[in-house]
N, CA, C and O atoms as a DFTB+ gen file, in Angstrom:
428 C
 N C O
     1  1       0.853      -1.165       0.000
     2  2       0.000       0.000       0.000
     3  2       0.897       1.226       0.000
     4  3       1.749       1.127       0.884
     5  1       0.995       2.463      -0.772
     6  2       1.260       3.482      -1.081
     7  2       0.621       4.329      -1.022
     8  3      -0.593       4.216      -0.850
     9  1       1.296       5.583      -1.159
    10  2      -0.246       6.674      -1.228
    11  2       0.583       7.830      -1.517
    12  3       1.812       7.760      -1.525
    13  1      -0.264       9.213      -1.825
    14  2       0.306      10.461      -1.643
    15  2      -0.217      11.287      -0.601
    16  3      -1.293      11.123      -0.025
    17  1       0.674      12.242      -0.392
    18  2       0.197      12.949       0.927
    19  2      -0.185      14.601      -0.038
    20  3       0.670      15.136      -0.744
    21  1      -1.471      15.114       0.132
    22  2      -1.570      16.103      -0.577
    23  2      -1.730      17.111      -0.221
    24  3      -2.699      17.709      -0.687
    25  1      -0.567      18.035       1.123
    26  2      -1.129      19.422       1.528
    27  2      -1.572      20.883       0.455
    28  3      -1.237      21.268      -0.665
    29  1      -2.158      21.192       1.141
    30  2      -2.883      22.451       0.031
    31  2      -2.617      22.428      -1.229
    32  3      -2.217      23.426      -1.829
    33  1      -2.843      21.087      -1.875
    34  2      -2.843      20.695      -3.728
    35  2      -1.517      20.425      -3.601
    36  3      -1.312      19.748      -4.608
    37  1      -0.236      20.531      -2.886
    38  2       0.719      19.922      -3.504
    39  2       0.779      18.458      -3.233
    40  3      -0.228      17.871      -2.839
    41  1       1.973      17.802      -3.437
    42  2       2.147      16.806      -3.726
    43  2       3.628      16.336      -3.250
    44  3       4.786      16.608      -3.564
    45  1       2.888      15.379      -2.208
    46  2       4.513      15.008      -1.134
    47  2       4.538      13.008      -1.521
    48  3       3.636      12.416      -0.927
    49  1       5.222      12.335      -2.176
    50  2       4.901      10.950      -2.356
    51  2       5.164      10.794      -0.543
    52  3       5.595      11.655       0.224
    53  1       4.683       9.232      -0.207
    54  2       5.059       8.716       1.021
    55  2       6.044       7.354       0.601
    56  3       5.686       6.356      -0.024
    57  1       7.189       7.617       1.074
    58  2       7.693       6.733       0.854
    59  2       7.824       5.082       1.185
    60  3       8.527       4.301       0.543
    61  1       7.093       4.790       2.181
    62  2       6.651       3.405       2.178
    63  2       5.692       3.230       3.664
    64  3       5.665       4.061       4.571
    65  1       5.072       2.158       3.635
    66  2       4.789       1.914       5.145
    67  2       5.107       2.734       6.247
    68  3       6.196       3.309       6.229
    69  1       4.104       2.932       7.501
    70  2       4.691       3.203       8.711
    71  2       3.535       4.211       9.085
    72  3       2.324       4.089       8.906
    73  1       4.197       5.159       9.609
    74  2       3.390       5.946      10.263
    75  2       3.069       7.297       9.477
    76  3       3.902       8.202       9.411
    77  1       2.045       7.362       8.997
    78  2       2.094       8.859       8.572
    79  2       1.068       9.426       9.263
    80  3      -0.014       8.899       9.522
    81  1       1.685      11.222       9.738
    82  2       0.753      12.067      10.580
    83  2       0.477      13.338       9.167
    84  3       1.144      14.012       8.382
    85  1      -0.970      13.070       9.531
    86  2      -1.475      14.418       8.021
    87  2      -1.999      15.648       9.298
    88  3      -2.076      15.339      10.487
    89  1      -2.281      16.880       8.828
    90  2      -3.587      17.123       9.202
    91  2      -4.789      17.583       9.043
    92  3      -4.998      18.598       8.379
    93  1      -5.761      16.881       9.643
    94  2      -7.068      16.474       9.111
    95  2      -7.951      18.347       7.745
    96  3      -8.553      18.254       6.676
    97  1      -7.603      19.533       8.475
    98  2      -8.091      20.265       8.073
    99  2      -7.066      20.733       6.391
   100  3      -7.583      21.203       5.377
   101  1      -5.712      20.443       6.566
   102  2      -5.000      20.947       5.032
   103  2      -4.708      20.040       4.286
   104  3      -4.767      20.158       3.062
   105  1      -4.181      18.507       5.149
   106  2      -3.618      16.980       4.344
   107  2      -4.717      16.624       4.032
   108  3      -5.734      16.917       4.660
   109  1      -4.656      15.608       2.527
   110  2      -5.270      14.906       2.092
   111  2      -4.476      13.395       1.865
   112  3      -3.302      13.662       1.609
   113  1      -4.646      12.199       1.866
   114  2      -4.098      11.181       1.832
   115  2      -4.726      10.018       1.347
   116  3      -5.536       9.245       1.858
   117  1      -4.063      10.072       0.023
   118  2      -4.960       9.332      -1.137
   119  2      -4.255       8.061      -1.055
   120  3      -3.042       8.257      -1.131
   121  1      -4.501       7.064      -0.953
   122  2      -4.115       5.282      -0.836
   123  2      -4.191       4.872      -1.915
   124  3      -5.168       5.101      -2.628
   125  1      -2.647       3.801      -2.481
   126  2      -3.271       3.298      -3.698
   127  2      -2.607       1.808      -3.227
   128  3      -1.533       1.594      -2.666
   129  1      -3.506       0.997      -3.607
   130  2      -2.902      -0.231      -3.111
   131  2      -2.106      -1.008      -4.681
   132  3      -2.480      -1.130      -5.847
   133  1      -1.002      -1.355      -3.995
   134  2      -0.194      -1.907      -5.205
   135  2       0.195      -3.549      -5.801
   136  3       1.067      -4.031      -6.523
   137  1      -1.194      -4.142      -4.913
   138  2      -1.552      -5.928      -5.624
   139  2      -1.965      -5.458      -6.908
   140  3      -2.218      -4.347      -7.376
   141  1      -1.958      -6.863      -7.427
   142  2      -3.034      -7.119      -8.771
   143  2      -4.343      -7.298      -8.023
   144  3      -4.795      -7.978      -7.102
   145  1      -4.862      -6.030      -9.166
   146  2      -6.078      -6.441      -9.408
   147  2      -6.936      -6.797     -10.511
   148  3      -7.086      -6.156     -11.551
   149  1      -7.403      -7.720     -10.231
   150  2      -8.431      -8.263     -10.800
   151  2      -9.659      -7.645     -11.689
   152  3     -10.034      -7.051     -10.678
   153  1     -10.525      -7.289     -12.572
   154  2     -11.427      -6.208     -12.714
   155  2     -12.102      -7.416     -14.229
   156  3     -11.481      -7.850     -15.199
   157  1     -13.423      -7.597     -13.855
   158  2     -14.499      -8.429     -15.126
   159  2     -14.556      -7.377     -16.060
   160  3     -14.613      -6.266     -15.534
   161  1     -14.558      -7.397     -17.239
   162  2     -15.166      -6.531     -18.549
   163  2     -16.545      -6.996     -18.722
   164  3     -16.807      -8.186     -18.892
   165  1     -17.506      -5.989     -18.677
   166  2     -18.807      -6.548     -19.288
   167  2     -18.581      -7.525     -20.379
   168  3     -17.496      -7.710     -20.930
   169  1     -19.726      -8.155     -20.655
   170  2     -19.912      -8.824     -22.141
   171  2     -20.237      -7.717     -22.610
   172  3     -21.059      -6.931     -22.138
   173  1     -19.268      -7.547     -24.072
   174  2     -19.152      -6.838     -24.884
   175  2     -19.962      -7.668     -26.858
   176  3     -19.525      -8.585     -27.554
   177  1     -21.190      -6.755     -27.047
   178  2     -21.376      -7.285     -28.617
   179  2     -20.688      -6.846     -29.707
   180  3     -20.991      -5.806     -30.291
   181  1     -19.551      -7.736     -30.113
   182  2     -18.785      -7.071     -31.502
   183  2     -18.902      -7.432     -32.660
   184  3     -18.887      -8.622     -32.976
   185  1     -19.035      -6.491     -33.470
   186  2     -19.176      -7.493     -34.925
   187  2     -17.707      -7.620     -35.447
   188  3     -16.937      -6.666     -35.339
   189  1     -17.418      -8.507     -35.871
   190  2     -16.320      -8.573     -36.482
   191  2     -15.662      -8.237     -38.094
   192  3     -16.623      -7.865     -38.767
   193  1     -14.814      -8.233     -38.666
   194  2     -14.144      -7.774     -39.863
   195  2     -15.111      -8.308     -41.180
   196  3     -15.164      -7.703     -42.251
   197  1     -16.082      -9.937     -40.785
   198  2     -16.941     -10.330     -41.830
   199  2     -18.114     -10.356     -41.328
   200  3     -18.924     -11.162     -41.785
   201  1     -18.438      -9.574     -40.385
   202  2     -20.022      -9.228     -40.134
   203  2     -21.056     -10.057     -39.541
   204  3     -22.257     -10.246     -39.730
   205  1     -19.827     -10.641     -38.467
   206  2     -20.624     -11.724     -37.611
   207  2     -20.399     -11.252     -36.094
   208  3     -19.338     -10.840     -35.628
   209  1     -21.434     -11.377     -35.525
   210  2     -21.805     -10.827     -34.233
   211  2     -21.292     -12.018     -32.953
   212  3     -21.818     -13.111     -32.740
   213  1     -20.384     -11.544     -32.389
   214  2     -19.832     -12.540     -30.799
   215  2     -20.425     -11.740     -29.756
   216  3     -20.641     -10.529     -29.811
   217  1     -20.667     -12.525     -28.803
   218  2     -20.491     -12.071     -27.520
   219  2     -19.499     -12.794     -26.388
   220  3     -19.596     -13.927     -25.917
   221  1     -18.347     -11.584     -26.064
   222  2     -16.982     -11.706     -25.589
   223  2     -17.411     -11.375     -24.162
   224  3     -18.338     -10.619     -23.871
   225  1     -16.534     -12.109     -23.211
   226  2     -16.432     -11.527     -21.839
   227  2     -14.430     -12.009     -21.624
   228  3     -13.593     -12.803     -22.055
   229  1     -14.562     -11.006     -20.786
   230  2     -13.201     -10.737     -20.430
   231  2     -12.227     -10.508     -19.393
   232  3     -11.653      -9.441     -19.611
   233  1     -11.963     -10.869     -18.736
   234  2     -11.035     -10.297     -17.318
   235  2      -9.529      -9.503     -17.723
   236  3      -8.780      -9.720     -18.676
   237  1      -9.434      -8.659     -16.774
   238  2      -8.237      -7.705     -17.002
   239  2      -7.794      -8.093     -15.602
   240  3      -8.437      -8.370     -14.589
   241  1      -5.979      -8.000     -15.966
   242  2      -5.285      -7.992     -14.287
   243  2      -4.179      -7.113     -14.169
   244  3      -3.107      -7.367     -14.718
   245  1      -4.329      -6.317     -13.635
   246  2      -3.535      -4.902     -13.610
   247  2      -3.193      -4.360     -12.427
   248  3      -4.032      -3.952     -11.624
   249  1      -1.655      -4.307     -12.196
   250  2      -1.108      -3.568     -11.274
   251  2      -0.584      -2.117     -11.376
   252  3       0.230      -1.813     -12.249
   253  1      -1.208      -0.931     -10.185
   254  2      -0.660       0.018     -10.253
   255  2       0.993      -0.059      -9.951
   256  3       1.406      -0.692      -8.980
   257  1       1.840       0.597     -10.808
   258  2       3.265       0.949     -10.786
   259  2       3.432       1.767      -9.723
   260  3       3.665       1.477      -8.550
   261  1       3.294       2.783     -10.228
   262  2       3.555       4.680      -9.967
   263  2       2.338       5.127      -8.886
   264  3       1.872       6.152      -9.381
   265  1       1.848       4.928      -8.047
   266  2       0.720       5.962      -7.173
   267  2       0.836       7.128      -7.407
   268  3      -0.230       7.695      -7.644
   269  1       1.961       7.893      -7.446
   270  2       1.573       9.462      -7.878
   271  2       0.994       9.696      -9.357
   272  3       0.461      10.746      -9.718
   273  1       1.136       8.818      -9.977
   274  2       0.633       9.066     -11.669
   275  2      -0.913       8.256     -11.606
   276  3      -1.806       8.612     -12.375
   277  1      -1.122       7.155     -10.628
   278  2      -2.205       7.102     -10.932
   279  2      -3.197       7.942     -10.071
   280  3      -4.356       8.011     -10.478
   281  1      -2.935       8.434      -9.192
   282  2      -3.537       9.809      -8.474
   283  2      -3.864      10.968      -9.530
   284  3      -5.027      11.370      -9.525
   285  1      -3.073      11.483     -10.330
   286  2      -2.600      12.645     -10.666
   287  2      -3.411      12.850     -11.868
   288  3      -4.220      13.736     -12.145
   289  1      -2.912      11.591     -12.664
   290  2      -3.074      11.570     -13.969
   291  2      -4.687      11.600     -14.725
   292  3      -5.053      12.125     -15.777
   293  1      -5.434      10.810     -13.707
   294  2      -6.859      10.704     -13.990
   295  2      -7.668      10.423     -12.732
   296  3      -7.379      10.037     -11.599
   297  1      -8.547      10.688     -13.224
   298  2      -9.710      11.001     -11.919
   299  2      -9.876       9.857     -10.943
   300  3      -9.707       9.832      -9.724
   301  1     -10.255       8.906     -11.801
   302  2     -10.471       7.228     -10.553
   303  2      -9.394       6.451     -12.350
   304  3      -9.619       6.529     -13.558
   305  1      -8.402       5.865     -11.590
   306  2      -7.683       4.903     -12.473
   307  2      -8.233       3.161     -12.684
   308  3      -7.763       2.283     -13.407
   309  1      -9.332       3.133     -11.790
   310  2      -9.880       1.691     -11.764
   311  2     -11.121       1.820     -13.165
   312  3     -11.350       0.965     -14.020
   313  1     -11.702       3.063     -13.021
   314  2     -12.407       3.493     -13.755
   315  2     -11.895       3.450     -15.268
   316  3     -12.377       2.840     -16.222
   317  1     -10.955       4.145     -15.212
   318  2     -10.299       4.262     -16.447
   319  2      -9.878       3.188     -17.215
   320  3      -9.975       3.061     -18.436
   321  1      -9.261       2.199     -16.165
   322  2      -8.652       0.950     -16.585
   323  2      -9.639       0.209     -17.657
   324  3      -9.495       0.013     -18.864
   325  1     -10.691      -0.128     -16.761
   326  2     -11.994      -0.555     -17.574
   327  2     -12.405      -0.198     -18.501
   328  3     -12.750      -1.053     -19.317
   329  1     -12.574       1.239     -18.839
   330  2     -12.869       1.910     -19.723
   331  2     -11.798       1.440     -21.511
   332  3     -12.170       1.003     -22.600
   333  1     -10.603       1.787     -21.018
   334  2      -9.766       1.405     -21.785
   335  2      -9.544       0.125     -22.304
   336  3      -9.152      -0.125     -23.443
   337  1      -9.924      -1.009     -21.051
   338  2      -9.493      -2.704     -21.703
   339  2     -11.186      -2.698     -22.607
   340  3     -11.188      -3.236     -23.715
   341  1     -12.165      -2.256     -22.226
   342  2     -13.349      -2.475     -23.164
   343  2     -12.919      -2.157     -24.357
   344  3     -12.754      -3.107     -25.121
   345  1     -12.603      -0.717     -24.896
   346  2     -12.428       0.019     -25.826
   347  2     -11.551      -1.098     -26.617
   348  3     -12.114      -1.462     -27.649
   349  1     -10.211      -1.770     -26.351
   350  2      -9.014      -2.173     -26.833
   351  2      -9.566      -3.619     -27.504
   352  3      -9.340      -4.163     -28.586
   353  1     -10.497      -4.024     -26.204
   354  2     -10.944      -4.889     -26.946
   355  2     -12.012      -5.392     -28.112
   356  3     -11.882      -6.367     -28.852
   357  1     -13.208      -4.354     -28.055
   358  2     -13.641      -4.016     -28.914
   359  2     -12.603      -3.768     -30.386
   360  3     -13.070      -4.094     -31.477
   361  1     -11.530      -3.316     -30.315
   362  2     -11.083      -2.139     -31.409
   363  2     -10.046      -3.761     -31.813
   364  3      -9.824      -3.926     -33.012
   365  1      -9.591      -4.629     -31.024
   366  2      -8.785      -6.123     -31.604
   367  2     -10.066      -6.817     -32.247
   368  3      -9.860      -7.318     -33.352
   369  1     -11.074      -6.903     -31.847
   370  2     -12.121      -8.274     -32.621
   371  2     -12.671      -7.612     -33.558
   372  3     -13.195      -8.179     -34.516
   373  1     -12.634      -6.299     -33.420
   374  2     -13.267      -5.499     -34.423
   375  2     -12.611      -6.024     -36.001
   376  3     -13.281      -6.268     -37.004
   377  1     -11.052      -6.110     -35.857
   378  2     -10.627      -6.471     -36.638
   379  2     -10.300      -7.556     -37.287
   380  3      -9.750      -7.555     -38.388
   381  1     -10.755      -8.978     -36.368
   382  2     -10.856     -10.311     -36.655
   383  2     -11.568     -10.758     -37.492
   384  3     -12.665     -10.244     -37.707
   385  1     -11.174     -11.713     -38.104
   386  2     -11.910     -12.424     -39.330
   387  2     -12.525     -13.658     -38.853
   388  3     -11.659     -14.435     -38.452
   389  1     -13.732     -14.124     -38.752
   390  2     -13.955     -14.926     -38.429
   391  2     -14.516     -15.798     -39.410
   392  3     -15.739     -15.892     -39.522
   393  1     -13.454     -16.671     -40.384
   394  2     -14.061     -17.461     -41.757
   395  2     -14.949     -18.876     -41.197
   396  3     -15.041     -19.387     -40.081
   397  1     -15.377     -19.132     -42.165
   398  2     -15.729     -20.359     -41.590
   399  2     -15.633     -21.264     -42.398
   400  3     -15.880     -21.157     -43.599
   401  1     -15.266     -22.252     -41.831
   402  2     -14.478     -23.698     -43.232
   403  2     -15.641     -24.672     -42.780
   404  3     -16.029     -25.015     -41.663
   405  1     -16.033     -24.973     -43.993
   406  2     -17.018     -26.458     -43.913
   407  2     -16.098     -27.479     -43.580
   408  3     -15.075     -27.607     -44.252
   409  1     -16.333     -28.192     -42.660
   410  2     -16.010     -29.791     -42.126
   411  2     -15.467     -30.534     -43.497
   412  3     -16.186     -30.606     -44.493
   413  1     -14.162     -31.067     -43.459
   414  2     -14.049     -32.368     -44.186
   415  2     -14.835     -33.410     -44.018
   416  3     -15.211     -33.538     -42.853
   417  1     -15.332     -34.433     -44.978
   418  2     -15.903     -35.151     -44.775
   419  2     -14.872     -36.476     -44.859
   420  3     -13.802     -36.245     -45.423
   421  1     -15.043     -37.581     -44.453
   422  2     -14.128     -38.761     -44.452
   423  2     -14.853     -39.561     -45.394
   424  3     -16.071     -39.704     -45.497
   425  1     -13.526     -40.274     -46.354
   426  2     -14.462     -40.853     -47.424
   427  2     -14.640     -42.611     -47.310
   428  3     -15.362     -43.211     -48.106
C-alpha cells in the first residue's frame, strides 16, 4: 500500500509503510494499493471484420506501478482501466476475421 500525501494541492509521495501524521483540516491522503487487481469486462457485442456478431467476456489484471501518476493523472484509475481494456478490446475483434471452413468429410 502506497499513497500520496496532498497538503494544500501539492504533492509530497510517502515513501513506504509506517506511520504517517497528516492534518485532518490541510492533508489529504490518497491510498493506492499496489496488488493485482483483478477487474471483469462486461460482455461486450462485436461485430467482427466479416459481419458476424460474438459475444466476448473478459477479465483484465492490472497492477498500479507509480501511485503518484495514478492519483494525478486521472480522476479514478480503476475506472479508467476498464474503460480502456473495453475500448481495446472491442477495437482487436473489431478487426478479426472470423471465416468459416465447412467440415471435411471422411471418405
Amino acid at each position: 500500500m502506497r499513497g500520496c500525501r496532498l497538503p494544500a494541492g501539492r504533492i509530497i509521495p510517502i515513501k513506504g509503510p509506517g506511520l504517517v501524521i497528516i492534518i485532518p483540516a490541510i492533508d489529504k491522503l490518497v491510498r493506492v494499493s499496489l496488488r493485482t487487481v483483478t477487474m471483469d469486462v462486461p460482455p461486450q457485442d462485436i461485430i467482427t471484420k466479416d459481419n458476424i456478431t460474438v459475444k466476448v467476456n473478459a477479465v483484465i489484471y492490472f497492477r498500479p506501478v507509480d501511485p503518484i501518476k495514478a492519483i494525478t493523472e486521472v480522476e479514478d484509475f480503476y475506472y479508467a482501466t476498464s474503460q480502456i481494456a473495453q475500448t481495446t478490446l472491442r477495437s482487436i475483434l473489431g478487426r478479426a476475421s472470423l471465416t468459416i471452413f465447412s467440415p471435411i468429410e471422411k471418405r
